[in-house]
SEDOBA-948521 format. One record per residue (C-alpha): residue number from 1; residue in three letters; x negated, y, z negated. Coordinates in steps of 0.25 Angstrom, whole numbers, padded with zeros to 4 digits. Each point is the difference from the previous one (the first is absolute). Layout:
% SEDOBA-948521
<pt i="NUM" aa="ALA" east="X" north="Y" up="Z"/>
...
END
This chain:
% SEDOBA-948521
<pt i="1" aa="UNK" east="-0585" north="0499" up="-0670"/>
<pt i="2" aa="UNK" east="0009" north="-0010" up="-0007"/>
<pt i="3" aa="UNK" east="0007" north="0004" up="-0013"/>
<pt i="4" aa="UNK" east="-0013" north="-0009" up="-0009"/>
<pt i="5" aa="UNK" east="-0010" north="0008" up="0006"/>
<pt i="6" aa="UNK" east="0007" north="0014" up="-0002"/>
<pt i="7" aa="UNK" east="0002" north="-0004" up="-0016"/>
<pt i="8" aa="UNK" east="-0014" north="-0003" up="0000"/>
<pt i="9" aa="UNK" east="-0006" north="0013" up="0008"/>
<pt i="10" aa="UNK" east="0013" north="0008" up="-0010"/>
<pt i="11" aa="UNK" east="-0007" north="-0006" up="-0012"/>
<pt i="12" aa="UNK" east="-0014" north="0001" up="0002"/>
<pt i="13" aa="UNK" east="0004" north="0014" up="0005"/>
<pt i="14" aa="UNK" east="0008" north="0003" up="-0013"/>
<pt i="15" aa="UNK" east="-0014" north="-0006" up="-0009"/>
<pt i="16" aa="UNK" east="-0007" north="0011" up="0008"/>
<pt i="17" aa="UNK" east="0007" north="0012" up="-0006"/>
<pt i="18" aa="UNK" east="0002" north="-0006" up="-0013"/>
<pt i="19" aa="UNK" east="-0014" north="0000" up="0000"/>
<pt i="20" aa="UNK" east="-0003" north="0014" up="0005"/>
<pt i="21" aa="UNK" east="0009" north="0005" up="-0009"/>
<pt i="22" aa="UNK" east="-0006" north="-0007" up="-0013"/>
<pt i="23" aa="UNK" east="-0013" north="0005" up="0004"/>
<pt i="24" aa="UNK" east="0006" north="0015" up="0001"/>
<pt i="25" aa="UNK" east="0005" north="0000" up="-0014"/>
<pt i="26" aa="UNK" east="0004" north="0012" up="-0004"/>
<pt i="27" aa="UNK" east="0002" north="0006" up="0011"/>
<pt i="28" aa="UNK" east="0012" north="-0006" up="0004"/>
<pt i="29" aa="UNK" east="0007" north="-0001" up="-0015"/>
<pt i="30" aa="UNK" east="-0002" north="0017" up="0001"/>
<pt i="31" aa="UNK" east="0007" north="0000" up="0013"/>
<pt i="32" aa="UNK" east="0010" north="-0010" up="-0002"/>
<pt i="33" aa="UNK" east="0003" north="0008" up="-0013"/>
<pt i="34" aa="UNK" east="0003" north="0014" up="0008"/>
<pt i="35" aa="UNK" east="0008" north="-0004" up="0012"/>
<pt i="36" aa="UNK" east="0000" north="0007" up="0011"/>
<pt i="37" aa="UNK" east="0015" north="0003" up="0001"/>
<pt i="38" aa="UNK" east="0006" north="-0005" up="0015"/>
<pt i="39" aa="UNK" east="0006" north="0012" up="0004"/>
<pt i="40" aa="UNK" east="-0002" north="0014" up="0000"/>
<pt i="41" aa="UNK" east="0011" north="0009" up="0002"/>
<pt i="42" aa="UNK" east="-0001" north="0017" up="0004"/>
<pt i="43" aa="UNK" east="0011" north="0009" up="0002"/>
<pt i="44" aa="UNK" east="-0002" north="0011" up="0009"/>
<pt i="45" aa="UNK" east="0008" north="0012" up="-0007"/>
<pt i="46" aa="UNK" east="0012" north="0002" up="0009"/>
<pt i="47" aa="UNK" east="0000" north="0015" up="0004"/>
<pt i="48" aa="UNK" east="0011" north="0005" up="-0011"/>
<pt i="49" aa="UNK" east="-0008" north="-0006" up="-0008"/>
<pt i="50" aa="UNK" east="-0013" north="0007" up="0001"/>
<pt i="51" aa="UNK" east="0006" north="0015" up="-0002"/>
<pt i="52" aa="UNK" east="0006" north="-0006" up="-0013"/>
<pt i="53" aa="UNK" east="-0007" north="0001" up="-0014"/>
<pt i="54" aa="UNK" east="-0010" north="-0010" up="-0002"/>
<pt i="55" aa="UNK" east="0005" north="-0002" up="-0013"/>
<pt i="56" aa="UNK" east="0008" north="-0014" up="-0001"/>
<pt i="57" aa="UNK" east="0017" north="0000" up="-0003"/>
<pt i="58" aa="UNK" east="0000" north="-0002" up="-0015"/>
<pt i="59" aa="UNK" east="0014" north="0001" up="-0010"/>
<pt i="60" aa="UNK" east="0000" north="0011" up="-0010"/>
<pt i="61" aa="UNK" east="0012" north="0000" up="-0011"/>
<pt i="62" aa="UNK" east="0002" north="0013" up="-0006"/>
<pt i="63" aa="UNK" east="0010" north="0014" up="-0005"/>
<pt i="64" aa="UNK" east="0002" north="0009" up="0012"/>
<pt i="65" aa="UNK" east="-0003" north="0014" up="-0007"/>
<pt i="66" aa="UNK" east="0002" north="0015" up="0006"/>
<pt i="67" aa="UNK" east="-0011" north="0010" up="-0003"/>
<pt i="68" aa="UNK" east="-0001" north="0012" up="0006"/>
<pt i="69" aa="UNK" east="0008" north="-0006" up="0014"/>
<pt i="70" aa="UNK" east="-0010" north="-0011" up="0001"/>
<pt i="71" aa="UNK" east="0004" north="-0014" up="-0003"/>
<pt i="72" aa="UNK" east="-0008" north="-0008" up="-0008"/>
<pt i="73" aa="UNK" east="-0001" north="-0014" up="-0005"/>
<pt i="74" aa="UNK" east="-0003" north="-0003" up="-0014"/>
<pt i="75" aa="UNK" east="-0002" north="-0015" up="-0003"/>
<pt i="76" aa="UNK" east="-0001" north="-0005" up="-0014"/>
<pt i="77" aa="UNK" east="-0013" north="0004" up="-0005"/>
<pt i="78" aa="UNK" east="0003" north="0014" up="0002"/>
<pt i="79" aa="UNK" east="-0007" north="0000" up="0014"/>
<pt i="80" aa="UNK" east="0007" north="0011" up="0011"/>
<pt i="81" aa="UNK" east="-0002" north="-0001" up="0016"/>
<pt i="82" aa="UNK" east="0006" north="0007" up="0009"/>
<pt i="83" aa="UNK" east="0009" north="-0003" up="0009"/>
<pt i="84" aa="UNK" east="-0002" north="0002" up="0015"/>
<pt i="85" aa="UNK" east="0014" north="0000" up="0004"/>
<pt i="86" aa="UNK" east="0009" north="0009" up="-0009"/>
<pt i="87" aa="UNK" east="0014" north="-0002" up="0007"/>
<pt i="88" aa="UNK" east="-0001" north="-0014" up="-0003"/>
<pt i="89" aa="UNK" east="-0004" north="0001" up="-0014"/>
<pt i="90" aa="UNK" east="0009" north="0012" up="-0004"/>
<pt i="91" aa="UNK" east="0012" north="-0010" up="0000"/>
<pt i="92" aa="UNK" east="-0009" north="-0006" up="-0011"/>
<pt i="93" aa="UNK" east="-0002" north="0008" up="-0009"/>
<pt i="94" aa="UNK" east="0000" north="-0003" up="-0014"/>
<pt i="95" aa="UNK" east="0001" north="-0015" up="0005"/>
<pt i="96" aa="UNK" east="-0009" north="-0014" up="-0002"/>
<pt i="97" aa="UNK" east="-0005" north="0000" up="0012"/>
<pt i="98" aa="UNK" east="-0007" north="-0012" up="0008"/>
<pt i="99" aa="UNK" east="-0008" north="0008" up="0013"/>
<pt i="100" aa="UNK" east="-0007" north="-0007" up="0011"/>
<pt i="101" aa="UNK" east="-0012" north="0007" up="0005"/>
<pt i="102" aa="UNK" east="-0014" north="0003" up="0003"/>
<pt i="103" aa="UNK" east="-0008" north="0007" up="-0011"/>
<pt i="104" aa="UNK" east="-0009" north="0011" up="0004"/>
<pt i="105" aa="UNK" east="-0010" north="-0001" up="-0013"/>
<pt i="106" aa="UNK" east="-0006" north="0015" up="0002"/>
<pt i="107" aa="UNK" east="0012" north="0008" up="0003"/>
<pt i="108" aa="UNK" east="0008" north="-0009" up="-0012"/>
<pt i="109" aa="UNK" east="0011" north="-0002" up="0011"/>
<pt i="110" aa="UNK" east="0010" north="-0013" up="0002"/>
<pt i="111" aa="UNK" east="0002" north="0000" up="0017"/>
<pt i="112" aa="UNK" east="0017" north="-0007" up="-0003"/>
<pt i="113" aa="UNK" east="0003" north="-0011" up="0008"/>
<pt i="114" aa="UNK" east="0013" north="-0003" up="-0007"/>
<pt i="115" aa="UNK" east="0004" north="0004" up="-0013"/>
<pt i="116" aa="UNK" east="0011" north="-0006" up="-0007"/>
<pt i="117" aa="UNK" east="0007" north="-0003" up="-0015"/>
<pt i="118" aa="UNK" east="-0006" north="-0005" up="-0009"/>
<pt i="119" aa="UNK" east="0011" north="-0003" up="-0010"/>
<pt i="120" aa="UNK" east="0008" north="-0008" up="0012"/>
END
């Protein structure tokens, strides 16, 4: 096939779907408004991960209190959670504080990550 010939049969092809497509109407201005995204990417939990709290990694900044043994957080609105870890926050006490940690909503708990200064 020489190179006229395949313009022609690419054009006459081109007409082709023009005109499907105008004949379609709406259809293909709804689809072409929500795009289907390319790739879909899933992440298997790696096994540490899995026995971990659901709850994401979050940032809380707060005063590290003492009540009763327990070590609590207590940010700016007054709010107090309790610390999981009180070896690492007892260093704290009485301190700004940033934690790292998952939140356990029901038990009011903060899961530390890390937990550091605040002032610094």
């Amino acid at each position: 096939m020489n190179s006229a010939h395949r313009s022609v049969v690419l054009g006459l092809a081109t007409c082709a779907l023009m005109i499907i497509a105008a004949s379609c109407g709406s259809a293909i201005t709804e689809v072409a408004a929500f795009p289907m995204p390319l790739l879909q990417v899933h992440r298997e939990p790696q096994p540490d991960q899995a026995q971990q709290d659901p709850a994401q990694l979050a940032f809380f900044t707060g005063t590290v209190v003492e009540r009763s043994g327990e070590y609590l957080l207590r940010d700016s609105s007054g709010q107090v959670y309790k610390l999981d870890d009180a070896t690492r926050a007892k260093r704290f006490e009485g301190k700004k504080v940033e934690v790292e940690g998952r939140l356990d909503e029901d038990a009011k708990m903060i899961h530390i990550e890390s937990i550091k200064d605040a002032r610094v």
